[in-house]
C-alpha atoms as an extended CHARMM CRD file, in Angstrom:
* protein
*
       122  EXT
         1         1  UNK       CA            180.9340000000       50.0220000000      101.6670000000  PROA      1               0.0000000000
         2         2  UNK       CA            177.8330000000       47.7340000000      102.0590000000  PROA      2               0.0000000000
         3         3  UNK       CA            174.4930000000       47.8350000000      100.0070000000  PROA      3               0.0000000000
         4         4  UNK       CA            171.2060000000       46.0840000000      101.2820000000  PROA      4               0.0000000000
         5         5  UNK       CA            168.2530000000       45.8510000000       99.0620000000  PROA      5               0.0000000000
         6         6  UNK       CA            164.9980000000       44.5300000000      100.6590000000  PROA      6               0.0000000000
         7         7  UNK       CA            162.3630000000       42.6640000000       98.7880000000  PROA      7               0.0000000000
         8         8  UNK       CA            158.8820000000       40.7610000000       99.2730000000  PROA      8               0.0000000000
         9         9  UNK       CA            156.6980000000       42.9250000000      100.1750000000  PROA      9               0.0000000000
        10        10  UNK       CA            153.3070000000       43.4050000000       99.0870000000  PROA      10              0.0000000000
        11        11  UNK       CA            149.6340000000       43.0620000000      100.7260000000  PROA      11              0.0000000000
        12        12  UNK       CA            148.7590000000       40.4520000000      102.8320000000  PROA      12              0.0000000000
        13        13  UNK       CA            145.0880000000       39.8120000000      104.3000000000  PROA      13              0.0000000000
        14        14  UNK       CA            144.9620000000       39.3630000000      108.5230000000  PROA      14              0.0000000000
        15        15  UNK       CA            146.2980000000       36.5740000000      109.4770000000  PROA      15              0.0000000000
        16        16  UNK       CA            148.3890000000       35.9960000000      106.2310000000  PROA      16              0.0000000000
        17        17  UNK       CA            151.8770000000       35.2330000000      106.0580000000  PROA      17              0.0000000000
        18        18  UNK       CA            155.0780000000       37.1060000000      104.2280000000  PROA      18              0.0000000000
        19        19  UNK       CA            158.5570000000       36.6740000000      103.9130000000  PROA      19              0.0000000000
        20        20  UNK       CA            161.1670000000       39.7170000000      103.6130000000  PROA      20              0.0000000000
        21        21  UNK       CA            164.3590000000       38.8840000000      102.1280000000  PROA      21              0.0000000000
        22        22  UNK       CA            167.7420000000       40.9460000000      102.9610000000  PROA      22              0.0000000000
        23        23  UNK       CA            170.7950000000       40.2840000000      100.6680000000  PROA      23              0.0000000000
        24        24  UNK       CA            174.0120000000       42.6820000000      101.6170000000  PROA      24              0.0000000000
        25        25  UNK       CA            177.1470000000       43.2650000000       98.7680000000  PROA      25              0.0000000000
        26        26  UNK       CA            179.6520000000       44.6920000000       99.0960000000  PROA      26              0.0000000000
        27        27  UNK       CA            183.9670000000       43.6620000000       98.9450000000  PROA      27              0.0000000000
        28        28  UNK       CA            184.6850000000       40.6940000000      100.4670000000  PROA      28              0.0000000000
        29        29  UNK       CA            186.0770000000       42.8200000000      102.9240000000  PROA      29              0.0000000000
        30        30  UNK       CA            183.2700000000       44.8680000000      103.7800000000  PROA      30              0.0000000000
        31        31  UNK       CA            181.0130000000       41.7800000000      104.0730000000  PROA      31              0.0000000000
        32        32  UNK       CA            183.2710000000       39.8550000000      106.2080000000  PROA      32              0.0000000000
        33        33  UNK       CA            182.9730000000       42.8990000000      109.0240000000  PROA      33              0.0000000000
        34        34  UNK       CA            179.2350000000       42.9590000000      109.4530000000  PROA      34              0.0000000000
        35        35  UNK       CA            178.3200000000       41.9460000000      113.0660000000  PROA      35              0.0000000000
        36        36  UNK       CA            174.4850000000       42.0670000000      112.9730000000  PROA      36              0.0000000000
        37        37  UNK       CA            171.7730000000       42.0900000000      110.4790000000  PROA      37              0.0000000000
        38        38  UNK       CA            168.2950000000       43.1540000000      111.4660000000  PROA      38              0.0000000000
        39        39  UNK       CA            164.7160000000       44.2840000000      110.3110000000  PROA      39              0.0000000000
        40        40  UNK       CA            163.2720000000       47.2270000000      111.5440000000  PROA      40              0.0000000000
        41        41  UNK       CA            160.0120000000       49.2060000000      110.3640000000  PROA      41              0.0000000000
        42        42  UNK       CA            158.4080000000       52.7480000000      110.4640000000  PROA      42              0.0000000000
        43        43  UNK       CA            154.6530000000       52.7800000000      110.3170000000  PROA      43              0.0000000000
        44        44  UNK       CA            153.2980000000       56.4780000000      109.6380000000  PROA      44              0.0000000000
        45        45  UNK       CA            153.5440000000       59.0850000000      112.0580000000  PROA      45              0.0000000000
        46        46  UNK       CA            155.7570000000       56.5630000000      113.7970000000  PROA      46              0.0000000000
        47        47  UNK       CA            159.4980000000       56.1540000000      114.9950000000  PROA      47              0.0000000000
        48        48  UNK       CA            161.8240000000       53.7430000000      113.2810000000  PROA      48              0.0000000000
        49        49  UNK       CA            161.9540000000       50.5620000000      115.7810000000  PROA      49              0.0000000000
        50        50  UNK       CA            163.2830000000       47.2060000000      115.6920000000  PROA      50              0.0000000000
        51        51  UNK       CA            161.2610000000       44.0370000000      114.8320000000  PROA      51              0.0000000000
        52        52  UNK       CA            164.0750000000       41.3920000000      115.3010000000  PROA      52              0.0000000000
        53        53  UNK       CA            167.7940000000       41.1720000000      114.5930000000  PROA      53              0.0000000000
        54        54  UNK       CA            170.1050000000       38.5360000000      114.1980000000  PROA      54              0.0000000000
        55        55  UNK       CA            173.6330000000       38.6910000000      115.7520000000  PROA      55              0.0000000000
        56        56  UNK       CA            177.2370000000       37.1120000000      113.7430000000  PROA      56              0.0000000000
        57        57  UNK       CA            177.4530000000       35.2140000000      117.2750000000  PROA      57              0.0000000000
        58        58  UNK       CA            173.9640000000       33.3690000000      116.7360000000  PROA      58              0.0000000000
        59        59  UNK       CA            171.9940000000       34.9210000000      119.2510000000  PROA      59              0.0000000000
        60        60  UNK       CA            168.9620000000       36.9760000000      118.0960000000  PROA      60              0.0000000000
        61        61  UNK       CA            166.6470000000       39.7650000000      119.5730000000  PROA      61              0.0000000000
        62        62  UNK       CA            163.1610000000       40.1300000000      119.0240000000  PROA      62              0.0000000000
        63        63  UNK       CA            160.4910000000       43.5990000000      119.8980000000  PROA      63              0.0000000000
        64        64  UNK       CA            157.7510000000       41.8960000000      122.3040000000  PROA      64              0.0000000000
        65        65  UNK       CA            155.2540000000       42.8090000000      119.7080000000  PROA      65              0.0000000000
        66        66  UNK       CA            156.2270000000       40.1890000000      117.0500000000  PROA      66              0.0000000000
        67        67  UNK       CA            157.1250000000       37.0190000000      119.1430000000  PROA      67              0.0000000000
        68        68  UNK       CA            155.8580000000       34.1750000000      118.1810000000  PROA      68              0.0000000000
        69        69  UNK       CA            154.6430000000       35.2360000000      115.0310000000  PROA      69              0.0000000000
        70        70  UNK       CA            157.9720000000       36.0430000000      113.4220000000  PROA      70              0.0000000000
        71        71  UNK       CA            160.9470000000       34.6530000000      112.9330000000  PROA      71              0.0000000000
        72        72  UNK       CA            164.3720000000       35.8730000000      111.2980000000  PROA      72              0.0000000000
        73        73  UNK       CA            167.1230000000       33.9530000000      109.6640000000  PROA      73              0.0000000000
        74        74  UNK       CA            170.4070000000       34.9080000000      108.2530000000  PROA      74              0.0000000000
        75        75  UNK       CA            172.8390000000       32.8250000000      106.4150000000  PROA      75              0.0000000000
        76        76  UNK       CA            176.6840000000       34.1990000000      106.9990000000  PROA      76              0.0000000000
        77        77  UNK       CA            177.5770000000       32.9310000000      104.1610000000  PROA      77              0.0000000000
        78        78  UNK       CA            175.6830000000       34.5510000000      101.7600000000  PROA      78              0.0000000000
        79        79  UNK       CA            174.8060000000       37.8420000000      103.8130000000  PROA      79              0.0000000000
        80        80  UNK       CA            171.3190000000       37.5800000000      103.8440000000  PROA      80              0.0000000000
        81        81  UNK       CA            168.8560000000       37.7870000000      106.3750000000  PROA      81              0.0000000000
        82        82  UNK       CA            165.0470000000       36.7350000000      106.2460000000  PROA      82              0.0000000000
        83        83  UNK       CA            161.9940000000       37.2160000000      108.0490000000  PROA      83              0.0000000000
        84        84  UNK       CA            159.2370000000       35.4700000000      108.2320000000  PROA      84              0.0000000000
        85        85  UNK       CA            155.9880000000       36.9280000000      109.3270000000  PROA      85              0.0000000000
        86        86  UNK       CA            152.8110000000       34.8420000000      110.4150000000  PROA      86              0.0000000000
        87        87  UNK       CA            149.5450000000       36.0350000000      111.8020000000  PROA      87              0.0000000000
        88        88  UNK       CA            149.7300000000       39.1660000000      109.9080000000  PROA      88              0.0000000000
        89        89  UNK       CA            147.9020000000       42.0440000000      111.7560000000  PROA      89              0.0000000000
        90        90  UNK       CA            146.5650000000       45.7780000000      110.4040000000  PROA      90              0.0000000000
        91        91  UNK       CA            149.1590000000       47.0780000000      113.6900000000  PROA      91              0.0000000000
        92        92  UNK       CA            152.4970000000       45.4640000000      111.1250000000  PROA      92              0.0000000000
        93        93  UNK       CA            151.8360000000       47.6850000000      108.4380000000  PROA      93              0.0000000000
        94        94  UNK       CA            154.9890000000       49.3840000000      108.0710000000  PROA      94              0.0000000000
        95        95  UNK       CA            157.7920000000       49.9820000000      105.7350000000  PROA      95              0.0000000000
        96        96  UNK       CA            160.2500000000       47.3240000000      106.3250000000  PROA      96              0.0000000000
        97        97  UNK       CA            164.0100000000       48.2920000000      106.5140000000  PROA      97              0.0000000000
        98        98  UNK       CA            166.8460000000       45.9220000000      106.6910000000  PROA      98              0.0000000000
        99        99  UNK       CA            169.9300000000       47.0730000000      108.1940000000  PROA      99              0.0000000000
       100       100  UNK       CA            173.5060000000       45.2520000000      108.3180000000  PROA      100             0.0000000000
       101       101  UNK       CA            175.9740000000       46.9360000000      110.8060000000  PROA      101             0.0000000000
       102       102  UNK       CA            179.6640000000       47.0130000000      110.0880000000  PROA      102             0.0000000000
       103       103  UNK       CA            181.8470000000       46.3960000000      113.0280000000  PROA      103             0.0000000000
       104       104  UNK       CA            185.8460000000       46.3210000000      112.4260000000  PROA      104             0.0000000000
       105       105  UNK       CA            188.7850000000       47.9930000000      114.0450000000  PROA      105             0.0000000000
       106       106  UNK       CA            187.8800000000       51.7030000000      112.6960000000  PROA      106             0.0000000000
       107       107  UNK       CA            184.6620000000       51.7740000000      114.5290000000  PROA      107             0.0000000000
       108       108  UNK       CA            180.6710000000       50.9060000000      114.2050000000  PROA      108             0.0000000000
       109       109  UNK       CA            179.0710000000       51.6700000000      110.6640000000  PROA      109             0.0000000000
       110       110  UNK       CA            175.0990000000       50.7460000000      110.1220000000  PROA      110             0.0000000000
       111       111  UNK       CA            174.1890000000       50.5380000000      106.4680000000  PROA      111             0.0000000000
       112       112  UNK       CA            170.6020000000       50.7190000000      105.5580000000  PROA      112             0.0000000000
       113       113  UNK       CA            167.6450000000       49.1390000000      102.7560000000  PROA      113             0.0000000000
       114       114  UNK       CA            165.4930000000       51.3080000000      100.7370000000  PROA      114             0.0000000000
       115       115  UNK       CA            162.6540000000       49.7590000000      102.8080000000  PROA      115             0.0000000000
       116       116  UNK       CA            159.7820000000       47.5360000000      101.5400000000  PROA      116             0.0000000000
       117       117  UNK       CA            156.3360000000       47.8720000000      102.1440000000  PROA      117             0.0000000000
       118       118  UNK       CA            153.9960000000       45.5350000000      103.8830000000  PROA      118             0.0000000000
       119       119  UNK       CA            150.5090000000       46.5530000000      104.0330000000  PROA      119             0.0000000000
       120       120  UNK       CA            148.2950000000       44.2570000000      106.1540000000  PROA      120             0.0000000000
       121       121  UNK       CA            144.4690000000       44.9850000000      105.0890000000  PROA      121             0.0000000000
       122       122  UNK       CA            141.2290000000       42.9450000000      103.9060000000  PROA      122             0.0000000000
């Protein structure tokens, strides 16, 4: 089993910046099998969809909509995975989720944050 807990959101002005942090715990185990760690949000009245995620192999994935203006990070070795978001618009408020997916021999397993939220506004 693997818990993720989100924090740092909060209100931002346009054109503000915030940073979401993503820490995963779990056995050493269970930490040692997730494959990808990404950041996803669901404004209202809207699907679920991917901002960026960031792969065990290095290589990260981000939706056309935040490029340039965001940027994730994850450190392996601490199972954490940030993102930092720059030139804050209304269109990114959202509820932030972090998810960490779990890949070992048994199958695929995605684990999910509470969600933070991260309300762009003057």
């Amino acid at each position: 089993q693997v818990q993720v807990v989100e924090s740092g959101g909060g209100l931002v002005q346009p054109g503000g910046s915030l940073r979401l942090s993503c820490s995963a715990s779990g056995s050493s185990y269970s930490l040692s099998t997730i494959s990808t760690m990404g950041w996803y949000r669901q404004a209202p009245g809207k699907q679920r969809e991917l901002v960026a995620d960031f792969a065990r192999s290095g290589s990260q994935l981000y939706a056309d909509f935040v490029k340039g203006r965001f940027t994730i990070s994850r450190d392996n070795s601490k199972s954490t995975a940030d993102l930092q978001m720059n030139s804050l618009e209304s269109e990114d408020t959202a509820v932030y989720y972090c998810k960490a997916t779990s890949t070992n021999t048994f199958g695929r397993r995605d684990y999910w944050g509470q969600g933070t939220q991260v309300t762009v506004s003057s």
